[in-house]
C-alpha positions as CSV (number, residue, x, y, z in Angstrom):
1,X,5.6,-5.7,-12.5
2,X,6.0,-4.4,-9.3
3,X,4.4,-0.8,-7.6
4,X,7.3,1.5,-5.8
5,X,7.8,5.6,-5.3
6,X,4.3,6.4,-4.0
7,X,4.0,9.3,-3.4
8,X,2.3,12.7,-3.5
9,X,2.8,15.9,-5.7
10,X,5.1,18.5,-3.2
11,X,2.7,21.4,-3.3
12,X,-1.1,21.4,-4.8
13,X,-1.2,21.8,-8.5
14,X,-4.2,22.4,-10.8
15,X,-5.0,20.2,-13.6
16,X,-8.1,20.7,-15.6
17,X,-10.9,21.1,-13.1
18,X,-8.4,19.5,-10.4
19,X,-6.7,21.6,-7.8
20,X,-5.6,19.4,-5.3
21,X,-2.2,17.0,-4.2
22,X,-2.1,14.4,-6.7
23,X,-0.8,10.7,-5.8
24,X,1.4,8.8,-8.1
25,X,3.1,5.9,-7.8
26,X,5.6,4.3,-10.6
27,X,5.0,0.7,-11.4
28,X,8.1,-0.7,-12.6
29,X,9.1,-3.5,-15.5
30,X,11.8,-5.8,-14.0
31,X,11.5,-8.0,-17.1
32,X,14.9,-7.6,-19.2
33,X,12.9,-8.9,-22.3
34,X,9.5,-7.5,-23.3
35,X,8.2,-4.5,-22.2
36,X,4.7,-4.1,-20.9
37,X,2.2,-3.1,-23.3
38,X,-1.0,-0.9,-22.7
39,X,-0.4,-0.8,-18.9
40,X,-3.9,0.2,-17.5
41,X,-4.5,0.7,-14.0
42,X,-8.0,1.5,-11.9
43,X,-9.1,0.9,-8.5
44,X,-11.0,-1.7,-8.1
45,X,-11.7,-1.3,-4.2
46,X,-11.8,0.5,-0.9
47,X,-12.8,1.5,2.4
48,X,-12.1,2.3,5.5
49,X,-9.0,0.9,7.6
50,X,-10.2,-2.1,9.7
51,X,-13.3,-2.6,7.6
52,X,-14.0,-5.1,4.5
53,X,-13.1,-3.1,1.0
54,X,-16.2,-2.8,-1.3
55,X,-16.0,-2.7,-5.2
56,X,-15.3,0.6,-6.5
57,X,-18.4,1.9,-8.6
58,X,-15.5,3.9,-10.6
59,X,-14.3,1.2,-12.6
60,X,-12.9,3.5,-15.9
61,X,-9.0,3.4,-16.3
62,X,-6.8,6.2,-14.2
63,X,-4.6,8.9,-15.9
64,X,-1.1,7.7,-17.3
65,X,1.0,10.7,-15.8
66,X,2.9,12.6,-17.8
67,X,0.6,11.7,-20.9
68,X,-2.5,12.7,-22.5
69,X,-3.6,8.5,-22.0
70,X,-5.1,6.4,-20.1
71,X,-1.8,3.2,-20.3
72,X,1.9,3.1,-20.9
73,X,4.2,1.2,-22.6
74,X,6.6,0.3,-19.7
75,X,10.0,-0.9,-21.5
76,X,11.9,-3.5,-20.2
77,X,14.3,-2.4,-16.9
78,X,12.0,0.8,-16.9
79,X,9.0,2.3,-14.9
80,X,6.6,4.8,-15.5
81,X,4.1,6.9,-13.2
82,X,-0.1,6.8,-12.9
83,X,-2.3,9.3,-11.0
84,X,-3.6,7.1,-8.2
85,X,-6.2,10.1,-6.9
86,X,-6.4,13.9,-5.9
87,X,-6.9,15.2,-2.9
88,X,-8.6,18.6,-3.4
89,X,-11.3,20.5,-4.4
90,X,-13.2,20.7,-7.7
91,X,-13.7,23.8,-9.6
92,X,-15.9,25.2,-12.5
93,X,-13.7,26.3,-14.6
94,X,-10.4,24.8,-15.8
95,X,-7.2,26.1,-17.4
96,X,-3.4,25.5,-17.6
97,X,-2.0,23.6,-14.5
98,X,-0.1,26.2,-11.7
99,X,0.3,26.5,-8.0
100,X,-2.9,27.0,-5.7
101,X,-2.7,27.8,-1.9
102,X,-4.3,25.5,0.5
103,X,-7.7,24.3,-0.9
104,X,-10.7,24.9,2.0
105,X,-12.8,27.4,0.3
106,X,-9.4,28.3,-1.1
107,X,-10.1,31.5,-4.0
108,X,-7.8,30.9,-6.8
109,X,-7.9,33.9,-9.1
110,X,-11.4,34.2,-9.8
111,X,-12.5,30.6,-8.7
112,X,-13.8,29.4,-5.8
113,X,-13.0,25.9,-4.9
114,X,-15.4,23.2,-3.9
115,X,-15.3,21.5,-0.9
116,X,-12.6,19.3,-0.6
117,X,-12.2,15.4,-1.0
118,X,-11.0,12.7,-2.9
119,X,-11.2,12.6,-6.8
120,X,-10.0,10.4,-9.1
121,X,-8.9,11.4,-12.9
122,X,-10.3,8.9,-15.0
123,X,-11.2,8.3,-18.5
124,X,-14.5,8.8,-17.8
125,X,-16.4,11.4,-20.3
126,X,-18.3,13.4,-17.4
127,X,-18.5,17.4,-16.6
128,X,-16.7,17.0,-12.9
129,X,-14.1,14.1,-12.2
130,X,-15.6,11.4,-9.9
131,X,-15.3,11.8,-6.6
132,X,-14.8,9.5,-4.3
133,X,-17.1,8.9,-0.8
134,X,-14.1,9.5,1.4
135,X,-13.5,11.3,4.7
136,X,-11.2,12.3,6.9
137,X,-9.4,9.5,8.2
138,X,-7.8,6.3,7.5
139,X,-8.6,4.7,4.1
140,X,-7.1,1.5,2.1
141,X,-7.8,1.5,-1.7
142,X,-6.8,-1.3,-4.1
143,X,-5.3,-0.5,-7.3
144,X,-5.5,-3.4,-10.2
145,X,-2.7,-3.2,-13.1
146,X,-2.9,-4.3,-16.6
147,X,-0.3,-5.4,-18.9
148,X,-0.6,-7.3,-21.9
149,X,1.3,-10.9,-21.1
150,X,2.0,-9.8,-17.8
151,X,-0.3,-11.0,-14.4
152,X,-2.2,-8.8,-13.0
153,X,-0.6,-6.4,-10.5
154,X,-2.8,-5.7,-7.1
155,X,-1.3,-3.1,-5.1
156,X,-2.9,-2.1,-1.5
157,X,-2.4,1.5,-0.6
158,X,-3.4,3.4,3.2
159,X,-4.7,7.0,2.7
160,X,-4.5,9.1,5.6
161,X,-6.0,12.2,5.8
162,X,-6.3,14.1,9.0
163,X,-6.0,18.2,7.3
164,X,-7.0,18.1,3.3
165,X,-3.8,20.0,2.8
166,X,-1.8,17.3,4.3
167,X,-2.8,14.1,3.4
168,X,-0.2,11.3,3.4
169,X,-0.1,7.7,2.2
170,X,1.9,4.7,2.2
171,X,2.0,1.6,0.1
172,X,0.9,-1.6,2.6
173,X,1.0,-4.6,-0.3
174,X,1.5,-5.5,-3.2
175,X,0.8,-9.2,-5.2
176,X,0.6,-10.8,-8.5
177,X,-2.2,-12.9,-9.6
C-alpha cells in the first residue's frame, strides 16, 4: 500500500457538526492479487515542525470517505480515499452537507460557528468531534494504516496553516513496516 492525492476539499463543506476544508488522501493497492481488507487508518502522532511528535490521545479509527465506515476494502490495482482531518469550526447543530463561507465566526443560516481549528472525524461516540490542540503554523502528523495481510502503512504529512480558510498540506513520507 502506498499514500498519494493528498489533498484538501476545494471549498468548505459541512458534514454533520463539521464545517470546515476536509483533508483526504487516497491510499492505493498496487498488489495485482488480493485486495486489502478492512483498511483502517488513525493518527497515531503529531506536533509541531522541528519538534519530537507525541502520541495522539485520539487513537479511534478516521472516516472511510465516501462511506458511512470507519475501513475499506481497497481491491487489487485500486485506491480509495480517508478523511485525514478538518480544518474548521464546530457547530451545534448538524444537517445535510452544503457550502459555507469562510469559517471565523462565520453565520451559516442560523448557526454560528465555533472558533476554528483542527478536528478529526473519528469513530468516536462523543457530542462534538475531537479536536485537535493545533495552531496556526506548521504541524507534521503521522497517519498509521491497516490492512489485513498487508504491513502497516506510516505516512508523514506537513500541515500548514497560516489563515484557517487557507490551510495547505503536503505529504513529506511515507514507509512500510
Amino acid at each position: 500500500m502506498r499514500g498519494d492525492r493528498l489533498r484538501f476539499e476545494n471549498a468548505p463543506i459541512r458534514y454533520g457538526n463539521l464545517l470546515g476544508r476536509f483533508l483526504y488522501i487516497d491510499i492505493l493497492n498496487n498488489r495485482p492479487d488480493i485486495a486489502a481488507l478492512e483498511t483502517t487508518a488513525r493518527l497515531s502522532e503529531f506536533g509541531t515542525a522541528g519538534q519530537t511528535l507525541q502520541p495522539s490521545r485520539i487513537r479511534s479509527p478516521l472516516k472511510a470517505t465516501a462511506r458511512p465506515g470507519f475501513s475499506h476494502t481497497i481491491f487489487p490495482k485500486s485506491h480509495e480515499a480517508f478523511d485525514l482531518l478538518c480544518v474548521g469550526a464546530y457547530s451545534s447543530q448538524g444537517g445535510p452537507s452544503f457550502v459555507v463561507p469562510p469559517l471565523s465566526g462565520a453565520l451559516v443560516g442560523s448557526v454560528v460557528c465555533g472558533e476554528p481549528g483542527v478536528f478529526l472525524n473519528t469513530a468516536l461516540d462523543v457530542v462534538a468531534p475531537p479536536r485537535l490542540p493545533i495552531t496556526l503554523g506548521v504541524w507534521h502528523l503521522r497517519y498509521d494504516f491497516f490492512a489485513i495481510d498487508f504491513p502497516v502503512l506510516s505516512v508523514l504529512v506537513e500541515l500548514t496553516i497560516s489563515d484557517w480558510n487557507q490551510p495547505s498540506a503536503k505529504l513529506l513520507s511515507q514507509e512500510e513496516a
